[in-house]
MARBA-3410 file (N, C-alpha, C, O; in Angstrom, 1 decimal):
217
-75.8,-25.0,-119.9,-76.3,-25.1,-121.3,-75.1,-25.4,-122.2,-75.1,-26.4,-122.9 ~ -74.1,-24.6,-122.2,-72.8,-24.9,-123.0,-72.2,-26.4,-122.5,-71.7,-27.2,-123.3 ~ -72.3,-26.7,-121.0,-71.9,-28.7,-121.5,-72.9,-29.0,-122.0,-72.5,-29.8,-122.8 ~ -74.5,-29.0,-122.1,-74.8,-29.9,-122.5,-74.6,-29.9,-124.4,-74.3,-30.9,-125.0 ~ -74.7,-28.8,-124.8,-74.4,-29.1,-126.1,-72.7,-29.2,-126.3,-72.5,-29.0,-127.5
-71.8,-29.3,-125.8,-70.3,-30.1,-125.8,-70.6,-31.5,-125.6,-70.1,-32.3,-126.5 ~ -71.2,-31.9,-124.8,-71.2,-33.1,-124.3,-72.5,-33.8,-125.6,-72.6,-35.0,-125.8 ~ -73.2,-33.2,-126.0,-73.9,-34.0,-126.7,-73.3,-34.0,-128.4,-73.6,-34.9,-129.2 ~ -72.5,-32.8,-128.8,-71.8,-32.9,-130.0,-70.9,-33.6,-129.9,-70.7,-34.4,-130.8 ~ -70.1,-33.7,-128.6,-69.0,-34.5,-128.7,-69.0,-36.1,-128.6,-68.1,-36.9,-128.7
-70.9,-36.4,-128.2,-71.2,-37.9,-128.2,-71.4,-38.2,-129.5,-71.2,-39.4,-129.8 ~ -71.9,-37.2,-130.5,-72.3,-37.6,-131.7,-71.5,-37.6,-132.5,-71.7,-38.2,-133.6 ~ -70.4,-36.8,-132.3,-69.1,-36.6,-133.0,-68.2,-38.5,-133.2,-68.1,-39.2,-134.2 ~ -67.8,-38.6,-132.0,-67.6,-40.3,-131.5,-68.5,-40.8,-131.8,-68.2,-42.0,-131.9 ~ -69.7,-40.7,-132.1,-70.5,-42.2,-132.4,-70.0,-42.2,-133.9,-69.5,-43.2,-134.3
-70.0,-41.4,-134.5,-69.6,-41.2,-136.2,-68.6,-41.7,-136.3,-68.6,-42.7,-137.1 ~ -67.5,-41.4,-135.7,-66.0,-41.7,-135.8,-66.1,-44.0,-135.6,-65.6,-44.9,-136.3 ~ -66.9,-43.9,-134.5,-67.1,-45.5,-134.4,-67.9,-46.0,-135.1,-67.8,-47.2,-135.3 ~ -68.8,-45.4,-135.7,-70.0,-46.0,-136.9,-68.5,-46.6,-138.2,-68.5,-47.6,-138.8 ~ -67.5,-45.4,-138.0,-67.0,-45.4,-139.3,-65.8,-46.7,-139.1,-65.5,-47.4,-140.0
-65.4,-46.8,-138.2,-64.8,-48.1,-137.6,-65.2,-49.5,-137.7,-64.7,-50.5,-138.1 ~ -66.7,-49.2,-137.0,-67.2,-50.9,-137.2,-67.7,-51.1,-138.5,-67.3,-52.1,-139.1 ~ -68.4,-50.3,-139.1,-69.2,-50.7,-140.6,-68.0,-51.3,-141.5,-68.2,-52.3,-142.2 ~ -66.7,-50.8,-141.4,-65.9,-51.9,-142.9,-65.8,-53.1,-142.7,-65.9,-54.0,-143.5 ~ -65.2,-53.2,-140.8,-65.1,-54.5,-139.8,-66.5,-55.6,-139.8,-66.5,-56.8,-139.8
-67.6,-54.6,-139.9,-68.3,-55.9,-139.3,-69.3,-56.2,-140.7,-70.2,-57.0,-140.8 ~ -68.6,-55.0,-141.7,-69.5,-55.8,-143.7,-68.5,-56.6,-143.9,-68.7,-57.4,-144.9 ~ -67.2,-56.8,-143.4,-65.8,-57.8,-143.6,-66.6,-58.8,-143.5,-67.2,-59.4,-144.4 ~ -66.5,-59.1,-141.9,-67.3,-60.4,-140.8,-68.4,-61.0,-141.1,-68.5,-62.2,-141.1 ~ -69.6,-60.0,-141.4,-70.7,-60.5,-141.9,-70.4,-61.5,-143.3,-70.8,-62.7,-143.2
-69.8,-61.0,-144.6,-69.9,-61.0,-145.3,-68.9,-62.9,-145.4,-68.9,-63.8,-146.2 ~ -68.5,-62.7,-144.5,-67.4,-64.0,-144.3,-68.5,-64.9,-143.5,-69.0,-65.8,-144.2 ~ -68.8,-64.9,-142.5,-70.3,-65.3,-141.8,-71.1,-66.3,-143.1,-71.3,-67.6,-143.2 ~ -71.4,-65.4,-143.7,-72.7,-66.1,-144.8,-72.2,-66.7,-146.0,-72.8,-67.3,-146.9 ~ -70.9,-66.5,-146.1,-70.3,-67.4,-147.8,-69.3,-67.8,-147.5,-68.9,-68.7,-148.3
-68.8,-67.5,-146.4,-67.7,-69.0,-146.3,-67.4,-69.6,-145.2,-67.7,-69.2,-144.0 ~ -66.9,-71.0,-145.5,-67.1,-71.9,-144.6,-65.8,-72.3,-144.1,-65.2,-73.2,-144.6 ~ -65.3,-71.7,-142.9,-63.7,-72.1,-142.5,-63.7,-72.4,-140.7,-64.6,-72.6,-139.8 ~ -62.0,-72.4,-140.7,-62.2,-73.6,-139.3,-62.0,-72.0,-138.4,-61.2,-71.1,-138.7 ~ -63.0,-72.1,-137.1,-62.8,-70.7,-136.3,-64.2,-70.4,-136.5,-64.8,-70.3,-135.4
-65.2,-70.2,-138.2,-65.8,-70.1,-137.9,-67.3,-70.0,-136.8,-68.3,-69.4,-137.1 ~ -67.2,-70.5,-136.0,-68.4,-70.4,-134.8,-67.8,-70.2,-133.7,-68.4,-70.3,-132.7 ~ -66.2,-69.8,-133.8,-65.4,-69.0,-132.9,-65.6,-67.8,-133.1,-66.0,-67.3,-132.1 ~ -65.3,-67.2,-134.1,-65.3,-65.8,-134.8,-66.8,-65.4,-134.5,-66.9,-64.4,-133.7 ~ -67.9,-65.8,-134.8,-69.1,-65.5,-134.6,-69.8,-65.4,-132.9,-70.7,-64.7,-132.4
-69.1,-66.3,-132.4,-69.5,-66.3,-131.0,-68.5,-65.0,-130.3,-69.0,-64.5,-129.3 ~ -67.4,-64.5,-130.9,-66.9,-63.2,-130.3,-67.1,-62.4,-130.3,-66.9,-61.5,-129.5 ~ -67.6,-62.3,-132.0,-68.1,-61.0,-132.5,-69.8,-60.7,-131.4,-70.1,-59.6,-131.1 ~ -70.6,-62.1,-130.9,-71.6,-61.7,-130.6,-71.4,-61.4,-129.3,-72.1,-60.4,-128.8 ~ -70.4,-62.2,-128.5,-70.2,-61.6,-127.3,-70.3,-60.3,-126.3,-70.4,-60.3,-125.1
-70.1,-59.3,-127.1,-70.5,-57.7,-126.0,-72.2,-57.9,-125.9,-72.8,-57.4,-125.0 ~ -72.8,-58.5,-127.0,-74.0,-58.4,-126.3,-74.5,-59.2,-125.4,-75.8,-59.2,-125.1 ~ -73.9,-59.9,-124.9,-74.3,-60.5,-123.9,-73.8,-60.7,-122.1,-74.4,-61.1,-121.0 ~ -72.2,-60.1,-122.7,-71.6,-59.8,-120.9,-71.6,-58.3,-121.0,-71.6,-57.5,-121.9 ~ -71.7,-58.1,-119.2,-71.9,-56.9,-119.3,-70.7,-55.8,-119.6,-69.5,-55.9,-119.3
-71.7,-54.9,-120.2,-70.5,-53.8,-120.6,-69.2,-53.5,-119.7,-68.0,-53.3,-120.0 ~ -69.7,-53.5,-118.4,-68.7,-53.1,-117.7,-67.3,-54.3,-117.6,-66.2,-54.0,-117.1 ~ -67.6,-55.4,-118.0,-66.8,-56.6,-117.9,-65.9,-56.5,-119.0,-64.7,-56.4,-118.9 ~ -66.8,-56.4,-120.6,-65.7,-55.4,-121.7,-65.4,-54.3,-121.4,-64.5,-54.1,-122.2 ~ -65.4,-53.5,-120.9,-64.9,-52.4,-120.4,-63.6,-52.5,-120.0,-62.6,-51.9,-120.5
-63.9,-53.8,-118.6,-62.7,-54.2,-118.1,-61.7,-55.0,-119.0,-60.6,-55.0,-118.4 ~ -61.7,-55.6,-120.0,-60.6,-56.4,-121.1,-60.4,-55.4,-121.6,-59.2,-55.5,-121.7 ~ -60.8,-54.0,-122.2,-60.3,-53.2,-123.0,-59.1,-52.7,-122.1,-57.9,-52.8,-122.3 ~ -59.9,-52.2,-120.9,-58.4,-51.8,-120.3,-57.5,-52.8,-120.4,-56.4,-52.4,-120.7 ~ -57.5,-53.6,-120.3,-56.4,-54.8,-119.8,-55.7,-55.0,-121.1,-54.6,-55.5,-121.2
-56.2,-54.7,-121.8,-55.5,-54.9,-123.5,-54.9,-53.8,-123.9,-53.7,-53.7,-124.4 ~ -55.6,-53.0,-123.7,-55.2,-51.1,-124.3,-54.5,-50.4,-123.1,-53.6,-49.7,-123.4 ~ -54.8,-50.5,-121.9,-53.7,-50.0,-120.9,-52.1,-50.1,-121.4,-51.5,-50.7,-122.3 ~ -51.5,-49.1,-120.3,-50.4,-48.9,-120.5,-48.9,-50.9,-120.4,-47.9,-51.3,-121.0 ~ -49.8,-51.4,-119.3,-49.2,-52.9,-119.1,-49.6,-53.5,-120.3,-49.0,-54.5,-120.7
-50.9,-53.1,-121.0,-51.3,-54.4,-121.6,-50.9,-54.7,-123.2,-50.4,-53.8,-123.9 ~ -51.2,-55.8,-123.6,-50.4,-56.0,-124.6,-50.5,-55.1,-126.1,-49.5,-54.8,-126.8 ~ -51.7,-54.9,-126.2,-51.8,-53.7,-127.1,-51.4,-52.4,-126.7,-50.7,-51.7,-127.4 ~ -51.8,-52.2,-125.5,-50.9,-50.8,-125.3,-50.1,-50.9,-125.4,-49.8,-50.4,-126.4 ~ -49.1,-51.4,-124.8,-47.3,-51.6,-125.0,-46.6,-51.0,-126.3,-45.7,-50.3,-126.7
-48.2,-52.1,-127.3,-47.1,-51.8,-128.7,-47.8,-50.1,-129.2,-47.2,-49.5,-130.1 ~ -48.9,-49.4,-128.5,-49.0,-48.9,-129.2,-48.4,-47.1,-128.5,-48.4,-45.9,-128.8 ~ -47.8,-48.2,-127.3,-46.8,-47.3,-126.7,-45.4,-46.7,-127.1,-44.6,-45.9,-126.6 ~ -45.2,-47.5,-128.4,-43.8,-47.7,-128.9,-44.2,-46.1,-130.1,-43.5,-45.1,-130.3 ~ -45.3,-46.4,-130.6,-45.4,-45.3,-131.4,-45.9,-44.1,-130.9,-45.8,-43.0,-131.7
-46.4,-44.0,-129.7,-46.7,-42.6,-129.0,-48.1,-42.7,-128.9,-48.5,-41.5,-128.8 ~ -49.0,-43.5,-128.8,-50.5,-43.6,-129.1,-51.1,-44.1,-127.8,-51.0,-45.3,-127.6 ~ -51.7,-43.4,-126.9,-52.6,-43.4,-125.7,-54.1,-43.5,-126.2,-54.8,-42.8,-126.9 ~ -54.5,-44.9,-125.5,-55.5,-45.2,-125.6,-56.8,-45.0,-124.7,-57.9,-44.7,-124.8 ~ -56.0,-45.3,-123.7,-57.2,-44.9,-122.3,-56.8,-43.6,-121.7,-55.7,-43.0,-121.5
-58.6,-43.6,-121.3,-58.6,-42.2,-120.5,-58.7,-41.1,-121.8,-58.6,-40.0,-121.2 ~ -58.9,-41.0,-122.6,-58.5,-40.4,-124.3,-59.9,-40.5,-124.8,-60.6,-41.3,-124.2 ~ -60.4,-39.8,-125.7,-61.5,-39.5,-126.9,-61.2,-41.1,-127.8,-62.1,-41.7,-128.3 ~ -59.6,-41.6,-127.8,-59.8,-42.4,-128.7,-60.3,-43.8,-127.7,-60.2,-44.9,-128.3 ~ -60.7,-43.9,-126.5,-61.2,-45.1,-125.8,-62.4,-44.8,-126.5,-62.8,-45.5,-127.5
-63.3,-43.6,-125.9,-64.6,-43.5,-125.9,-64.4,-44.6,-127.7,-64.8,-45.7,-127.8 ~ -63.9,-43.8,-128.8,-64.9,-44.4,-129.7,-64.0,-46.2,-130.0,-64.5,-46.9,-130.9 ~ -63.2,-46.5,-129.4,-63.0,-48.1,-129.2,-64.2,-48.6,-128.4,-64.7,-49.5,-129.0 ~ -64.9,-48.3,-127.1,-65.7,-48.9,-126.6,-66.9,-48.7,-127.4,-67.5,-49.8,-127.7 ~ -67.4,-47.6,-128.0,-68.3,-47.4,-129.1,-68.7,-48.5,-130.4,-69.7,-49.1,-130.8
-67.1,-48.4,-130.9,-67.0,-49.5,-131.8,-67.4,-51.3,-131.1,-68.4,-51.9,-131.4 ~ -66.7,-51.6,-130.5,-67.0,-52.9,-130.0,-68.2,-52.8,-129.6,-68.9,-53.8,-129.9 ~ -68.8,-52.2,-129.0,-70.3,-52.7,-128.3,-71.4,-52.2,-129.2,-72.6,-52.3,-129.0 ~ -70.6,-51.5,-130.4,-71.9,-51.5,-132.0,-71.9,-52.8,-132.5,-72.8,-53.5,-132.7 ~ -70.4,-53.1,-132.7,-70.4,-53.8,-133.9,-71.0,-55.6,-133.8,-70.9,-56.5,-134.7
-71.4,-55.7,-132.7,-72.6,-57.1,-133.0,-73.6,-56.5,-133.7,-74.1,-57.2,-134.5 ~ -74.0,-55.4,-133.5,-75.3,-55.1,-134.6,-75.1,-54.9,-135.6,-76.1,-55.2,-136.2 ~ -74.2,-54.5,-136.3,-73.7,-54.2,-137.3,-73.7,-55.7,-138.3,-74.3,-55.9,-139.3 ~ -72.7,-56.4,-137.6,-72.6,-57.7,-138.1,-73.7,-58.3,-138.2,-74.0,-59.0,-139.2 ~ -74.5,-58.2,-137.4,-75.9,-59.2,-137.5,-76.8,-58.5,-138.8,-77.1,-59.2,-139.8
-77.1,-57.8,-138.8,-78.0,-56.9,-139.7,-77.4,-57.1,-141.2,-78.1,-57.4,-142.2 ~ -76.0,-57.0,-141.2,-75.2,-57.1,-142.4,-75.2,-58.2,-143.2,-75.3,-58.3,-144.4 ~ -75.0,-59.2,-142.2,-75.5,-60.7,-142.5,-76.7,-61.4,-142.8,-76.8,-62.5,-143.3 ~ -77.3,-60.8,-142.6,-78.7,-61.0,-142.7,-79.0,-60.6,-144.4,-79.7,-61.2,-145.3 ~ -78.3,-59.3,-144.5,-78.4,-58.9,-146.1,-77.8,-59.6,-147.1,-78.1,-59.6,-148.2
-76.9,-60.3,-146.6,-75.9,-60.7,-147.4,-76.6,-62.0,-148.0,-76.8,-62.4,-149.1 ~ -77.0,-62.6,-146.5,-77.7,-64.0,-146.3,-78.8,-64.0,-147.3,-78.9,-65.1,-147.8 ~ -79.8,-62.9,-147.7,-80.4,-62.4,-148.7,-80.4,-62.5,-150.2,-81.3,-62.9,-150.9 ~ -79.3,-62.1,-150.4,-78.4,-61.8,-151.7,-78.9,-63.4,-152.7,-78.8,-64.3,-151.9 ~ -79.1,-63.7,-153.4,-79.1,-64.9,-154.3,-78.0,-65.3,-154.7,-77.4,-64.6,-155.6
-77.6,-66.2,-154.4,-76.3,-66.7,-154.6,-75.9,-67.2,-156.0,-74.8,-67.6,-156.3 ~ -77.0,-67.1,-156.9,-77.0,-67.2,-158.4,-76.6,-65.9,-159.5,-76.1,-65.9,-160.6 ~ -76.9,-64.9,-158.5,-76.3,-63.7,-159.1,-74.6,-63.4,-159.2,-74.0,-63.0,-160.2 ~ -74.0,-63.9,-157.8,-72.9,-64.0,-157.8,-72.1,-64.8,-158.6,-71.0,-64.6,-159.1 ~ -72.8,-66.1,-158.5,-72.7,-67.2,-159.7,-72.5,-66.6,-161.2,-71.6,-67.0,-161.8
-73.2,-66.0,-161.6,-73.6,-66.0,-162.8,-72.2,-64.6,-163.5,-71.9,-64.5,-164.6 ~ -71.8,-64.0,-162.7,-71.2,-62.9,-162.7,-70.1,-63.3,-162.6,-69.3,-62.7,-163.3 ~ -69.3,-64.5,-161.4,-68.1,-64.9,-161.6,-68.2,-66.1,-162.6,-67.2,-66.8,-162.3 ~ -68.9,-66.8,-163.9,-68.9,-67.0,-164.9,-69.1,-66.4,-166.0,-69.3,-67.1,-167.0 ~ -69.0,-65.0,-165.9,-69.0,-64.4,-166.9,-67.7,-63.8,-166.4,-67.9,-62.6,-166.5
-66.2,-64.1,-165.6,-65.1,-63.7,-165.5,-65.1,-62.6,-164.6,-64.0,-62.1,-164.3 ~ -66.2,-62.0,-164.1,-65.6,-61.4,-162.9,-64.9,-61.5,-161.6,-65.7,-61.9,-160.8 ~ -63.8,-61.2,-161.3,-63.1,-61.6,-160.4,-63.9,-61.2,-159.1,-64.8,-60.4,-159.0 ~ -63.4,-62.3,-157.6,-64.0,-61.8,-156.5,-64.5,-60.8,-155.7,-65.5,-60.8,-154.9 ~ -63.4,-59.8,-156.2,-63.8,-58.6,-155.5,-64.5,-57.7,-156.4,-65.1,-56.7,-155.9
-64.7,-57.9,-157.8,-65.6,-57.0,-158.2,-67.2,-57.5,-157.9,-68.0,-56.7,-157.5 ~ -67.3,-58.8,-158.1,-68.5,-59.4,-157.6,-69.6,-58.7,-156.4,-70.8,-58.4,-156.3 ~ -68.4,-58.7,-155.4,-68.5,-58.0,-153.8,-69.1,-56.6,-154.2,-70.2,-56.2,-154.0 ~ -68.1,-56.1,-154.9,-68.3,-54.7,-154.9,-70.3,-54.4,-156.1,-71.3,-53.8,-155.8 ~ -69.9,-54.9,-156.9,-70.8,-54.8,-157.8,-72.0,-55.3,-158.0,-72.8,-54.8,-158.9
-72.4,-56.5,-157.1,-73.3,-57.4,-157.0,-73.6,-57.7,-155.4,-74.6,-57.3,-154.8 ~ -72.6,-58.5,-154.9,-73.1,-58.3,-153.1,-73.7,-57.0,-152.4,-74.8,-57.1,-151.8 ~ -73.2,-56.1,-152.3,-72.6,-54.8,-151.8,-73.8,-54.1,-152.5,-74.6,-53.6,-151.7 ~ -74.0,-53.8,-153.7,-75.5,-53.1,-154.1,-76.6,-53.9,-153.4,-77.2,-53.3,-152.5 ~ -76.9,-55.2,-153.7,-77.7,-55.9,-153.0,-78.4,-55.8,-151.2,-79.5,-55.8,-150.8
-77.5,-55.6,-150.7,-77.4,-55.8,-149.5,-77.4,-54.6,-148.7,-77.2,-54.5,-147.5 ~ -77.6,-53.4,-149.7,-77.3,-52.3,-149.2,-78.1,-52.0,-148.0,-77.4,-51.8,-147.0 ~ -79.2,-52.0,-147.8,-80.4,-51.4,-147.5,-80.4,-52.2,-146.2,-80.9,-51.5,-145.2 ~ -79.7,-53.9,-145.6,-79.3,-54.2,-144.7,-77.8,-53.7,-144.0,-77.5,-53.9,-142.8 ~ -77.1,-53.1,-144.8,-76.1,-52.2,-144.0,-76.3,-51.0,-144.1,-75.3,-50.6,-143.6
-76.8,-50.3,-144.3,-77.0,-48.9,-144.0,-78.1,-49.1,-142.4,-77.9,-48.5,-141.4 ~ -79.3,-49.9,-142.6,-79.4,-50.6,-141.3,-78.7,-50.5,-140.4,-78.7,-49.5,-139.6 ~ -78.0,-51.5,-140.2,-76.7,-51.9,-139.5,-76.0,-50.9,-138.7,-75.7,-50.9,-137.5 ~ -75.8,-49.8,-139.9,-74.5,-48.8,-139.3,-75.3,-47.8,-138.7,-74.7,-47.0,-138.0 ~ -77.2,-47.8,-138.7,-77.9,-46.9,-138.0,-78.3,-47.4,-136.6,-79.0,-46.6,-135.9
-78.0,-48.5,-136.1,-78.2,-49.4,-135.1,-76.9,-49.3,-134.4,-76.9,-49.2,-133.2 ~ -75.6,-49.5,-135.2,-74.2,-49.5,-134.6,-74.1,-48.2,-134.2,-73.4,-48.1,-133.2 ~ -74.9,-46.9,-134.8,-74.5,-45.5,-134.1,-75.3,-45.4,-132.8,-75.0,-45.0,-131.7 ~ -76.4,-45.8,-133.1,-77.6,-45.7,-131.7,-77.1,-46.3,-130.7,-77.2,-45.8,-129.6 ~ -76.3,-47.6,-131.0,-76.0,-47.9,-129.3,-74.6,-47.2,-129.5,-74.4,-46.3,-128.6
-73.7,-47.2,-130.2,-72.7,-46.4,-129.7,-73.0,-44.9,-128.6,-72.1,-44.6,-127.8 ~ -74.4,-44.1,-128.8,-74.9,-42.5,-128.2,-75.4,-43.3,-127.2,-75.8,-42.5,-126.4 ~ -75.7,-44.5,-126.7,-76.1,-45.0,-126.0,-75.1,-45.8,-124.9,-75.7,-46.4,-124.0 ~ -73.9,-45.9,-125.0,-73.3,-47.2,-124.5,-72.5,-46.2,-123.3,-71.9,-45.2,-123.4 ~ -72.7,-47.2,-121.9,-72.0,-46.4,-120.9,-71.2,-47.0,-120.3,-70.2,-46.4,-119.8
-71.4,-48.8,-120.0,-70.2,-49.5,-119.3,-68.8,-49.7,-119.8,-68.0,-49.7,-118.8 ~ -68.3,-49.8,-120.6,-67.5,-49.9,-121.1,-66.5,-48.4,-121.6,-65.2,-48.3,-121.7 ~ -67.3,-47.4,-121.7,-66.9,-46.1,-122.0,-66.2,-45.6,-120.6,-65.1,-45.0,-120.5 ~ -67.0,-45.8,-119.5,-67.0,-45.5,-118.0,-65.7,-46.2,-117.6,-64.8,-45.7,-117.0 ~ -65.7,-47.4,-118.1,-64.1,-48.3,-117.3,-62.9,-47.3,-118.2,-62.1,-46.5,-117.7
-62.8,-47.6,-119.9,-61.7,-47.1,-120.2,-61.2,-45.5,-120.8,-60.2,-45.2,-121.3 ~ -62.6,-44.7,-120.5,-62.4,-43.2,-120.8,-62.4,-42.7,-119.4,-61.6,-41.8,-119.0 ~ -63.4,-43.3,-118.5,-63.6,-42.6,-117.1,-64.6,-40.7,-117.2,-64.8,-40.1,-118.3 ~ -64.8,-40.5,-116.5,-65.8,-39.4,-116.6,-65.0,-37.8,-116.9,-65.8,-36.9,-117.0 ~ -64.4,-37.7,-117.0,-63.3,-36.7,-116.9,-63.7,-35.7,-118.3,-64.1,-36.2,-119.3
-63.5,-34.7,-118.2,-64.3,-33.4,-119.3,-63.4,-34.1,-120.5,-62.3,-34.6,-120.2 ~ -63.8,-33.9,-121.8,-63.4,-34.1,-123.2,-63.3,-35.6,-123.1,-62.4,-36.2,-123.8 ~ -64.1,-36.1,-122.4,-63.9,-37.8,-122.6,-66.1,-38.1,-122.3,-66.7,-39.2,-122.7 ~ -66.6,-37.0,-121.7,-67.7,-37.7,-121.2,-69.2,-37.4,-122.6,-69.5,-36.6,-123.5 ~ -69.6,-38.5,-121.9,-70.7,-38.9,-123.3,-72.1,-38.3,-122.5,-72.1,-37.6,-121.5
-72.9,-38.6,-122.9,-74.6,-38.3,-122.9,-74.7,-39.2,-121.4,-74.8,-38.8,-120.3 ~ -74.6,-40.7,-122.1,-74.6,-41.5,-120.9,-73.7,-41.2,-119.6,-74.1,-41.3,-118.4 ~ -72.4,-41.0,-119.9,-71.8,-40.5,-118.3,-72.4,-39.6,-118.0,-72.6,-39.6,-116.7 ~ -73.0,-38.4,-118.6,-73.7,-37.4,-118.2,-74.6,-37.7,-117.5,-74.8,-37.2,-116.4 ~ -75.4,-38.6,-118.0,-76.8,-38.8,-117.4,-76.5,-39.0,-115.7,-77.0,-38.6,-114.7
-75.5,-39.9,-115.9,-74.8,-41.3,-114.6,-74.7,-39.7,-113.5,-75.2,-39.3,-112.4 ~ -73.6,-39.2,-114.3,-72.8,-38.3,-112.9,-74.1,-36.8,-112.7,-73.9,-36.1,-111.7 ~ -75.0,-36.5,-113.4,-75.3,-35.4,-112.7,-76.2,-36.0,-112.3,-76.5,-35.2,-111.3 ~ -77.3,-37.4,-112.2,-78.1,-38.5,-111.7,-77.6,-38.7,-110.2,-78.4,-38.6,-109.2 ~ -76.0,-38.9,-110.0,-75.5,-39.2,-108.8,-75.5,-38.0,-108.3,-76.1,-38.2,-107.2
-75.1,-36.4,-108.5,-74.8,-35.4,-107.7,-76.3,-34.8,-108.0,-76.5,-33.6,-108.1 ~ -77.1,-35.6,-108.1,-78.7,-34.8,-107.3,-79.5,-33.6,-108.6,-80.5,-32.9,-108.4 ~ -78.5,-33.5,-109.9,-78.9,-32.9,-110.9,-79.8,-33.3,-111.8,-79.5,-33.8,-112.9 ~ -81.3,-33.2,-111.3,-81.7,-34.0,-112.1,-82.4,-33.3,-113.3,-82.7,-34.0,-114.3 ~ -82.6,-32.2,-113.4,-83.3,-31.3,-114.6,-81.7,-31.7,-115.8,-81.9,-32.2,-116.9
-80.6,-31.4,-115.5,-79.9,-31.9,-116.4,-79.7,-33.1,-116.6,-79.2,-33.5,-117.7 ~ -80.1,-33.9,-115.6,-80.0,-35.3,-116.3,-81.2,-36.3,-117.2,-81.2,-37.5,-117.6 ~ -82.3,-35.1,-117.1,-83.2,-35.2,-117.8,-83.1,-34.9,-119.2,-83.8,-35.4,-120.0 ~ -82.3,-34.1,-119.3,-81.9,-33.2,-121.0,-81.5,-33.8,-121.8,-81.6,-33.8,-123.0 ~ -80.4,-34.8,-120.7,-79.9,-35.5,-121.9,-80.2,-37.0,-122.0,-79.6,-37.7,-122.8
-81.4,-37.7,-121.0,-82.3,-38.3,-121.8,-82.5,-38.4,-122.7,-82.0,-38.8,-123.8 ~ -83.6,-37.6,-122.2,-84.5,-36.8,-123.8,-83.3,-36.7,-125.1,-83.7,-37.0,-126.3 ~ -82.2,-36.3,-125.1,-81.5,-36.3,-126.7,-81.4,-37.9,-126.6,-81.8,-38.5,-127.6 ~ -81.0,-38.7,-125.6,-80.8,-40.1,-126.2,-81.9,-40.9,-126.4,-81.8,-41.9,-127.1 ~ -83.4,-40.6,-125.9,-84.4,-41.2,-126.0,-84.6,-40.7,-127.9,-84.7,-41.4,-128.9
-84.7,-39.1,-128.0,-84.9,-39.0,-129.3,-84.2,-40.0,-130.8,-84.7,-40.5,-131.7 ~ -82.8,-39.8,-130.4,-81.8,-39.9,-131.2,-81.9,-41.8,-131.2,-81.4,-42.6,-132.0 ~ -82.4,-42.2,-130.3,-82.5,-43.8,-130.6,-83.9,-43.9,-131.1,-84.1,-44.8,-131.9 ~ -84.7,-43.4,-130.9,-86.5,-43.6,-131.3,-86.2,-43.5,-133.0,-86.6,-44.3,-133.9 ~ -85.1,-42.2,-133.2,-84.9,-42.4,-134.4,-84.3,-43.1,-135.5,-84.5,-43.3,-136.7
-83.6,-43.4,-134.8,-82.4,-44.7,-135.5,-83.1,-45.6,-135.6,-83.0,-46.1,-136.7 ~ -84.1,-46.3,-134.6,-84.0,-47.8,-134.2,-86.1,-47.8,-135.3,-86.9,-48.7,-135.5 ~ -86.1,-46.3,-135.7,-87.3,-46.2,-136.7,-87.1,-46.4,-138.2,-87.9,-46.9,-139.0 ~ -85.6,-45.8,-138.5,-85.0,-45.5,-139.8,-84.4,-46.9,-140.3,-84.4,-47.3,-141.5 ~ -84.0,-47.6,-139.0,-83.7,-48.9,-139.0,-84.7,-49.8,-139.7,-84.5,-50.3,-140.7
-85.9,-49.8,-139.0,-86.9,-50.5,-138.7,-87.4,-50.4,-140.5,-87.7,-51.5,-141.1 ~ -87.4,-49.5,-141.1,-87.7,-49.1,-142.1,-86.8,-49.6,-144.0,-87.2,-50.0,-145.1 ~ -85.5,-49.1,-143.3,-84.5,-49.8,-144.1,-84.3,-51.4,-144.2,-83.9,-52.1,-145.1 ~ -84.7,-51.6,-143.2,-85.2,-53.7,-142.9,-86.1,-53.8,-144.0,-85.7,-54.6,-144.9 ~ -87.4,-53.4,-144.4,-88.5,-53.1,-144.8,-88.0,-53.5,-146.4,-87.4,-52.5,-146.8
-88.0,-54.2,-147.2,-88.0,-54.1,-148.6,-88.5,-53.4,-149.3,-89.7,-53.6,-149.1 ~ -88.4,-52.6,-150.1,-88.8,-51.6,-151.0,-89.4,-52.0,-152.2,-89.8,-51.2,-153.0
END
């Protein structure tokens, strides 16, 4: 009883930590997505949408290759003392990346929303770019990112290939889903039913609250 509530605070603890990661990254991306027009774009978009389509365990495998101790990001982030794999801070890197197409998509969609007359009308009456964003995009569009970031946490409590390659199963690294995987394999199945049931709950709810905030008011 004491792992399963560690292992399920500590999935929801990390989904938070990665909610709070992708949401500024992918209201950036989105918001770039729908109003401007530069060279890369349907590069940038095609990457961003990429984790949803190869499988996790394949991002799993580039994270390591990037964030490992050989790889190019690790290296540098070897110089400052900062271990990425195998660590709490993988779990919410794989968290983050395999949210944040939802995130972007949903956000975009709001933005894509927005009347582009309002922003008009607001940077002719002298307001500068970023207050625009802040004051007019960003109120608008709310209700499609708060969306977003309730969809980006659900698959984060949800995401296992990618967590599995560069955290691995090991105590203070394992999620809901490794849970399910390793007591599934060693024949436990009343606990790996438990924590189902929190991920069945915890997405029925998101992907409702979701469903809802889509919903115009």
């Amino acid at each position: 009883m004491n792992e399963f509530f560690e292992v399920t605070s500590f999935t929801v603890f990390m989904a938070a930590l990665a909610t709070g990661v992708m949401l500024p990254l992918g209201v950036a991306i989105a918001w770039l997505l729908s109003r401007r027009d530069f060279v890369g774009r349907t590069i940038l978009e095609t990457l961003v949408t990429l984790p949803l389509v190869v499988p996790p365990v394949a991002t799993g495998l580039i994270l390591l290759k990037l964030f490992g101790q050989r790889g190019p990001v690790g290296q540098v982030l070897a110089v400052v003392g900062v271990d990425v794999i195998f660590t709490w801070k993988a779990v919410v890197l794989a968290m983050a990346v395999m949210g944040l197409p939802l995130v972007v998509r949903s956000a975009r969609t709001g933005f894509e929303q927005v009347d582009p007359r309002c922003e008009g009308i607001a940077s002719t009456l002298g307001a500068p770019p970023m207050r625009v964003f802040w004051t007019i995009s960003l109120p608008l569009a709310r209700r499609s990112l708060l969306a977003g970031a309730v969809l980006g946490f659900s698959r984060a409590i949800g995401e296992f290939g990618a967590t599995v390659m560069i955290a691995g199963t090991l105590p203070g690294t394992r999620t809901i889903s490794v849970s399910i995987f390793r007591n599934a394999e060693l024949g436990y199945d009343a606990a790996a039913a438990s924590f189902i049931i929190v991920a069945v709950v915890i997405g029925f709810i998101a992907v409702h609250l979701s469903n809802k905030l889509e919903v115009p008011s």
